[in-house]
TORFIDREN-784101 format. One line per field, with one value per residue (C-alpha): residue number from 1; residue in one letter; x negated, y, z negated. Coordinates in nm, 3 decimals. Layout:
BEGIN
seq	NUM, ... $
type	A, ... $
u	X, ... $
v	Y, ... $
w	Z, ... $
***
This chain:
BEGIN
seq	1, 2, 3, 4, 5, 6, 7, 8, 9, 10, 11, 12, 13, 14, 15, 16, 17, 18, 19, 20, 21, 22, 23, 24, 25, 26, 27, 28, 29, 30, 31, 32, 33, 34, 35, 36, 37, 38, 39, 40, 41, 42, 43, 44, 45, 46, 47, 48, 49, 50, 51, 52, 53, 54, 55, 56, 57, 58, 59, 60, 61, 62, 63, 64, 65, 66, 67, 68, 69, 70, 71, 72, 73, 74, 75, 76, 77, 78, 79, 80, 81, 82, 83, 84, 85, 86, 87, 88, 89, 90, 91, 92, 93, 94, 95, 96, 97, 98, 99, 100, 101, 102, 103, 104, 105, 106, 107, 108, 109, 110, 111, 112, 113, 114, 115, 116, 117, 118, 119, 120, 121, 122, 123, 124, 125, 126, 127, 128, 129, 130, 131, 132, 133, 134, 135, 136, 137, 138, 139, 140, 141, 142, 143, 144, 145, 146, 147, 148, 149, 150, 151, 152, 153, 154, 155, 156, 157, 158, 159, 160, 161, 162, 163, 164, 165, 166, 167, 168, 169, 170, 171, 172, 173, 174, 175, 176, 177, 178, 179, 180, 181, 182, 183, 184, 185, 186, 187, 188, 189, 190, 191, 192, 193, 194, 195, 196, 197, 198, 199, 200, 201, 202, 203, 204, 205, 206, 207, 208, 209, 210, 211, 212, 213, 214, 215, 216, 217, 218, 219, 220, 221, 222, 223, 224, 225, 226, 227, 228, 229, 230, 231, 232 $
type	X, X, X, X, X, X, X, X, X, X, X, X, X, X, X, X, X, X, X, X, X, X, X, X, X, X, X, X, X, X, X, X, X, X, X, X, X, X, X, X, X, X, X, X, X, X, X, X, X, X, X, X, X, X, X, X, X, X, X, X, X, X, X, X, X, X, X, X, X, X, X, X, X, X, X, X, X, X, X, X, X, X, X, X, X, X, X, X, X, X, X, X, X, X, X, X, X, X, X, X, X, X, X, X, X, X, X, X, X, X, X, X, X, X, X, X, X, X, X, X, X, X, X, X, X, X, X, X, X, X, X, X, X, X, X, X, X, X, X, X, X, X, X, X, X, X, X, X, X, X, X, X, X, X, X, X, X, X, X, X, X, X, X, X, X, X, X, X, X, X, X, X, X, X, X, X, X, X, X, X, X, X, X, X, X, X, X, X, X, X, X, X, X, X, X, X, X, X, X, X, X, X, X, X, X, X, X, X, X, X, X, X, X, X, X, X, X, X, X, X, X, X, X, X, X, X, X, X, X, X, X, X $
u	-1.743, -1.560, -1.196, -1.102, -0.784, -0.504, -0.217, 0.044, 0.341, 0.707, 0.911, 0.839, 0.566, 0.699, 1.067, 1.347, 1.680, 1.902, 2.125, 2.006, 2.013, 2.277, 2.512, 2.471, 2.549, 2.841, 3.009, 2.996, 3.151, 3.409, 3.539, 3.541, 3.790, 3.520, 3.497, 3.168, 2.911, 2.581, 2.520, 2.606, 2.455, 2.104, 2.015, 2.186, 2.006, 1.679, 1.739, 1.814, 1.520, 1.292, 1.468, 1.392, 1.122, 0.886, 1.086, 1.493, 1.711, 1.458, 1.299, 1.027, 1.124, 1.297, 1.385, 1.767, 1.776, 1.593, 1.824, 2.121, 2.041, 2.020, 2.380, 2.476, 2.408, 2.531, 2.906, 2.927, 2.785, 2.802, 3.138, 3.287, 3.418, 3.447, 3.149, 3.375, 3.363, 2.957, 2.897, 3.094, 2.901, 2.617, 2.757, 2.833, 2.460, 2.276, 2.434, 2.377, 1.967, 1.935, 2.113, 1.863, 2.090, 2.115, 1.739, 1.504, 1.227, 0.994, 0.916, 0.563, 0.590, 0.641, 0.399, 0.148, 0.144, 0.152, -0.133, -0.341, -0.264, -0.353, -0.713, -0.748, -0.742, -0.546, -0.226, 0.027, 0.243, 0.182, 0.485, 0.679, 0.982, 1.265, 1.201, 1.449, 1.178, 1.052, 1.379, 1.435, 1.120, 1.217, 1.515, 1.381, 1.128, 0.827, 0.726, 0.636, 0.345, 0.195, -0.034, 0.100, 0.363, 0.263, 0.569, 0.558, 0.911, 0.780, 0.430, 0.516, 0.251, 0.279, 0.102, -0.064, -0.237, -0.556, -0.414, -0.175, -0.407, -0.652, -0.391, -0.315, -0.695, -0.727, -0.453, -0.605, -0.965, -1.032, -1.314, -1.178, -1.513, -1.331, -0.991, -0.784, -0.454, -0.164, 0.105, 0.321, 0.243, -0.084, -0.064, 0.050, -0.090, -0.400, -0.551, -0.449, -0.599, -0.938, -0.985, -0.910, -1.225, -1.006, -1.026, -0.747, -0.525, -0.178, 0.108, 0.305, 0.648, 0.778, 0.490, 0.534, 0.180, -0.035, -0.418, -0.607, -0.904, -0.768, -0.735, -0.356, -0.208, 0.150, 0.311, 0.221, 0.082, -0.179, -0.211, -0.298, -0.582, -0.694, -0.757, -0.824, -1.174, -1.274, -1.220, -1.490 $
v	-0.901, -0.590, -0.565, -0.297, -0.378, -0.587, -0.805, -0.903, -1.169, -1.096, -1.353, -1.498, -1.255, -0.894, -0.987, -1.248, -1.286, -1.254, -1.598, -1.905, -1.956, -2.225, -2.036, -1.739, -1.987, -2.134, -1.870, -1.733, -2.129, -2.051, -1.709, -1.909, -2.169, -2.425, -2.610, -2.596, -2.593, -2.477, -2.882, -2.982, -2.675, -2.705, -3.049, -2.935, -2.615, -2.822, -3.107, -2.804, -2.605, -2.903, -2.987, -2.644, -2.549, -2.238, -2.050, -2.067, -1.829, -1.666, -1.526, -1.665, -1.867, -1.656, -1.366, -1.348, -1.474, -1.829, -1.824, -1.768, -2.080, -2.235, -2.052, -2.219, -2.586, -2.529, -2.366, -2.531, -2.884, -2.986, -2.785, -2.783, -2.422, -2.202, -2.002, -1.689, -1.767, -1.913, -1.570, -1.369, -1.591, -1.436, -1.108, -1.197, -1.350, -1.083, -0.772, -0.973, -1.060, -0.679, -0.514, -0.393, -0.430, -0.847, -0.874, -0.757, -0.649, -0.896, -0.643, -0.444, -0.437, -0.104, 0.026, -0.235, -0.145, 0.218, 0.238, 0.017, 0.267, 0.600, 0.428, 0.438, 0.068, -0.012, -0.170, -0.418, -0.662, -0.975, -1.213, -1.516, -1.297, -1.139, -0.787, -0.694, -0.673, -0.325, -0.169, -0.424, -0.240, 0.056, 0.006, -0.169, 0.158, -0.050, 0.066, 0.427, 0.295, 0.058, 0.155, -0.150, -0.411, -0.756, -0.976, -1.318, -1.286, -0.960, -1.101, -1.465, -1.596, -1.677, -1.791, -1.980, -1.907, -1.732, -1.475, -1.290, -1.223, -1.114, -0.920, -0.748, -0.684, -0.498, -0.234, -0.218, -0.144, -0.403, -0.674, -1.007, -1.056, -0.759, -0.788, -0.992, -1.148, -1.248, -1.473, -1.759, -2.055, -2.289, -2.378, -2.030, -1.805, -1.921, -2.168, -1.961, -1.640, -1.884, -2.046, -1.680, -1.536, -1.305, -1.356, -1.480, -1.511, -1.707, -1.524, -1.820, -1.626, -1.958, -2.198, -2.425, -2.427, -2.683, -2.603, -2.608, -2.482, -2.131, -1.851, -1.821, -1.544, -1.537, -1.247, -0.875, -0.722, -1.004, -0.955, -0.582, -0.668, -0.908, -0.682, -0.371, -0.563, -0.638, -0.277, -0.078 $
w	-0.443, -0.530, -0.346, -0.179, 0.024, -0.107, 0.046, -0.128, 0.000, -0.033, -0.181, -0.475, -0.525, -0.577, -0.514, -0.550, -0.403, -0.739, -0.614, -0.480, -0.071, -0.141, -0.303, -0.069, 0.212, -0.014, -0.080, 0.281, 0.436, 0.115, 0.302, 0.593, 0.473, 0.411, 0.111, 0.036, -0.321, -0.379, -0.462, -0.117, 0.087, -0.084, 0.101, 0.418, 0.456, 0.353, 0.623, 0.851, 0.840, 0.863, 1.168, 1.331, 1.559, 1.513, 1.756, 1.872, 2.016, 2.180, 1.839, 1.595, 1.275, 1.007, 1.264, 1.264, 1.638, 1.486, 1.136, 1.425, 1.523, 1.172, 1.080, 1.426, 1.305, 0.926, 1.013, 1.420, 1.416, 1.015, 0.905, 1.299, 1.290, 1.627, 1.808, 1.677, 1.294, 1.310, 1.458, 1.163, 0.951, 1.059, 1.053, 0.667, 0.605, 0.791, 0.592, 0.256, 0.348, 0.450, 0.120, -0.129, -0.388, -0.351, -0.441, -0.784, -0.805, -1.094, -1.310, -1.298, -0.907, -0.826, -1.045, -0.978, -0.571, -0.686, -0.934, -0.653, -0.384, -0.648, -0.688, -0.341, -0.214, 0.104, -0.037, 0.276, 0.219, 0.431, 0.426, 0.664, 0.666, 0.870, 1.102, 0.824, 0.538, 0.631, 0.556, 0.206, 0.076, 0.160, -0.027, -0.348, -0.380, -0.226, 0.123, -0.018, -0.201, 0.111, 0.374, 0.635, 0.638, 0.841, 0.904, 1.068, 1.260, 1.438, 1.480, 1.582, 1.379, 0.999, 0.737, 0.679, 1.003, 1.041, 1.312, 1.099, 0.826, 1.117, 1.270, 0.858, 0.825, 1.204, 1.069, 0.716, 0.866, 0.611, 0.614, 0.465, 0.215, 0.021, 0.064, -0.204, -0.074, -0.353, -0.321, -0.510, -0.196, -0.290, 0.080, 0.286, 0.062, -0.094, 0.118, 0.411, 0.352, 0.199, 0.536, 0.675, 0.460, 0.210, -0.159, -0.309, -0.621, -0.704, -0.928, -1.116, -1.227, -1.370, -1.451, -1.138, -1.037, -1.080, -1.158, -0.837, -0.711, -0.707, -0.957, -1.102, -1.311, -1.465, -1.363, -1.218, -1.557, -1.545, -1.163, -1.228, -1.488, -1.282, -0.998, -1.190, -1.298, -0.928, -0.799, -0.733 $
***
């Protein structure tokens, strides 16, 4: 069925943060006068986040009130510094996940969401991020070419759940038979927006997807052709 709306996730999708989360998060407990690697913080933050519940702090996972919490348990309980330098931590984490400049853009983005929007298909990014994402795209040159922007810490729902692609299709005016969403996850993306009725397609930057039951591109160019044969 032709597609006339399109959703397309965040991270690991249209952009990437240009250094690892462990590093970020080592070279923050390094300021701090912790002695900390990117070797060591990439199991801790992993043990961490499984350990966390959808919401903490009063706010839903990956809003800075829940990744307060996280920041708490990484520089409080496993490095043992004071309530005073966990919260500059945060201070120090927050301004790096909301500057533009610490991200990139995979090449063929911005043109991809703007030649989508100029043939007049209703263009959002739906992604499990931060109520800082708004303001990223704005930033990397993104948000001017979207019609909506659906973000699971504002919405406390994420994917892969069936209410926030709902919620994404209710400001799109969209119906899900022809509405493609895009994203990198087999499980949050894909199968998500599947059980959700929306078509769907994967974009493998790197060549870590298996084949699977659904359709996979590699990289934005492809994802452009790809759509640009299903549009109306």
């Amino acid at each position: 069925m032709a597609i006339k709306a399109v959703f397309l996730d965040a991270g690991g999708t249209l952009l990437a943060e240009k250094l690892p989360r462990a590093a970020i998060y080592a070279n923050v407990a390094r300021e701090l006068g912790v002695s900390a690697t990117e070797a060591a913080l990439r199991p801790l933050l992993s043990r961490i986040a499984g350990e966390m519940p959808r919401t903490a702090g009063g706010g839903f996972r990956y809003s800075e009130a829940w990744f307060g919490e996280v920041n708490a348990r990484v520089f409080g309980r496993e490095f043992g510094l004071s309530d005073a330098a966990v919260a500059h931590a945060c201070r120090l984490l927050f301004a790096h996940f909301a500057e533009p400049a610490n991200f990139r853009v995979y090449d063929g983005a911005i043109e991809l969401v703007a030649e989508l929007k100029a043939r007049g298909l209703v263009v959002g990014v739906v992604s499990n991020w931060s109520e800082r994402l708004e303001g990223l795209l704005v930033g990397l040159g993104l948000r001017q070419h979207l019609d909506l922007v659906v973000v699971s810490a504002v919405e406390r729902c994420e994917k892969p759940e069936r209410t926030i692609f709902a919620r994404a299709l209710a400001r799109a005016g969209a119906e899900p038979t022809t509405t493609l969403h895009v994203g990198n996850d087999v499980e949050k993306d894909a199968r998500g927006a599947t059980e959700a009725g929306l078509q769907t397609v994967l974009v493998d930057h790197h060549g870590e997807i298996e084949p699977g039951p659904f359709p996979c591109v590699r990289g934005l160019g492809e994802l452009r052709a790809w759509i640009l044969e299903r549009c109306p």
